[in-house]
C-alpha positions in Angstrom: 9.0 12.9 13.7 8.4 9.2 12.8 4.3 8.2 13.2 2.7 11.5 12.7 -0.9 11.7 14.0 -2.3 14.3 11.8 -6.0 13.4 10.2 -5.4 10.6 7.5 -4.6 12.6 4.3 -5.0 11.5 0.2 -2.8 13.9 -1.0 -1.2 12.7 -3.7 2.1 11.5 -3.7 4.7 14.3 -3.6 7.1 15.1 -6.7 10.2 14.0 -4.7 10.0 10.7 -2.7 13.2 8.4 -1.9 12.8 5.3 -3.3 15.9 3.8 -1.8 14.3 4.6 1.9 11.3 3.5 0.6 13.1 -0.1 0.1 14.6 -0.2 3.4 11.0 0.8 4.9 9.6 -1.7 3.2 11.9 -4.2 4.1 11.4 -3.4 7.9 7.9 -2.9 8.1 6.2 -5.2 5.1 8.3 -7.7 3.7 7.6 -10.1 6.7 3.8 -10.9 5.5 4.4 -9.2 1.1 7.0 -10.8 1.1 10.8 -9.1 0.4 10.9 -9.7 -3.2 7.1 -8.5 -3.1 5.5 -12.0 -4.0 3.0 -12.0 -1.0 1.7 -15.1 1.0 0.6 -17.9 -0.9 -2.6 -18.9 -2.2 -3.0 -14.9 -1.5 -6.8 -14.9 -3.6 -8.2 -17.5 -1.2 -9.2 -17.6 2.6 -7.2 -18.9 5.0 -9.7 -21.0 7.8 -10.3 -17.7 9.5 -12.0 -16.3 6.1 -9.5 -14.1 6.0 -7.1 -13.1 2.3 -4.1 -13.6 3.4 -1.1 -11.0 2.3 -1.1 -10.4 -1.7 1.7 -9.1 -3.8 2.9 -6.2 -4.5 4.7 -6.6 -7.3 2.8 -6.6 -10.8 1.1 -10.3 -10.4 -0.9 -8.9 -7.5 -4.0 -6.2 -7.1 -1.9 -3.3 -6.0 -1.4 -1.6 -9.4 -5.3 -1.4 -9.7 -5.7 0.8 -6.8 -5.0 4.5 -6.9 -2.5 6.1 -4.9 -5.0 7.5 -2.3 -6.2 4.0 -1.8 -2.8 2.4 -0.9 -1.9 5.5 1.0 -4.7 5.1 2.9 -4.6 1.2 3.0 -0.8 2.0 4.7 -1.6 4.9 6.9 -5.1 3.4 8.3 -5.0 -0.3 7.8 -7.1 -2.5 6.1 -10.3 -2.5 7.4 -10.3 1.2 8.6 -9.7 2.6 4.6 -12.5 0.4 3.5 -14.8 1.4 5.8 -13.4 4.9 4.8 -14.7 3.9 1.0 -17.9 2.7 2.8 -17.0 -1.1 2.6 -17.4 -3.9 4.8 -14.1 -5.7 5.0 -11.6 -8.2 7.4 -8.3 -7.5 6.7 -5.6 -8.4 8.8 -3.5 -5.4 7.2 -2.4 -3.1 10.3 -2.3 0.6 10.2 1.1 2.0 9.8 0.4 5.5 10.8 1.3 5.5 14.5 5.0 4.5 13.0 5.6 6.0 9.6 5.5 9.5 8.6 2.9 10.5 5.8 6.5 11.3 3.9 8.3 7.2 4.7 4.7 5.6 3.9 4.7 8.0 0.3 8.1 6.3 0.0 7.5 2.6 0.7 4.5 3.1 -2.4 6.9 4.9 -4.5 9.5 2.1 -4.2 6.6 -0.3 -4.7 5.6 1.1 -7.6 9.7 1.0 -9.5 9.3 -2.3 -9.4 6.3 -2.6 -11.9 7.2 -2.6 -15.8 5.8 0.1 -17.5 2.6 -1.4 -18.2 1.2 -1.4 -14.9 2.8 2.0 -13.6 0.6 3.3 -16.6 -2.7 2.1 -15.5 -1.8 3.0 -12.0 -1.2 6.4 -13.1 -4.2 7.0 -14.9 -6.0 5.4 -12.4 -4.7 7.7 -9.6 -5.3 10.7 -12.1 -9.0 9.6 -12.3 -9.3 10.0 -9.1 -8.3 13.0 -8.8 -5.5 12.7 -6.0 
């Protein structure tokens, strides 16, 4: 069943994902504001005239390699403003939830397909990131 409403989760991401649905999710659900080669808005590290970031990258000239994979899974699932406030941080973000239309499995894949497109570097310090985290 697509959009499961289960309690967000931060498992970490499962051993087998499919990157290749992952693509095609992406394509359909984020590539209109991250752009389908994963270059994000532009101007992405300053506010528009509503104060608000507009979309960033994904690819490795963005932020998202920084962040665990509990943080983007819950950035996907929840939105924006809902996992911040989840890390106990005050935050506008016009990034919707995605959990009333993707399975915990499809949103695992979109990140997975995300992160095959970073060279080795930042799928490192992602990793070790996400492994201090703990999930």
């Amino acid at each position: 069943m697509r959009g499961e409403l289960a309690a967000p989760t931060t498992a970490t991401m499962p051993a087998a994902v499919d990157i290749a649905q992952g693509e095609q999710l992406y394509g359909d659900f984020c590539a209109a504001c991250h752009g389908a080669n994963l270059e994000g808005q532009p101007d992405w590290r300053s506010p528009g005239p509503d104060g608000i970031l507009p979309a960033p990258p994904h690819d490795e000239t963005g932020h998202t390699w920084h962040h665990p994979d509990s943080v983007l899974f819950d950035y996907t699932k929840l939105g924006g403003k809902e996992a911040l406030a989840k890390e106990g941080v005050e935050f506008d973000s016009t990034m919707p939830g995605f959990g009333a239309q993707l399975s915990d499995a499809e949103i695992w894949n979109i990140i997975a397909y995300i992160k095959s497109t970073w060279p080795e570097r930042q799928r490192t310090a992602q990793a070790e990131r996400s492994a201090a985290a703990g999930r």
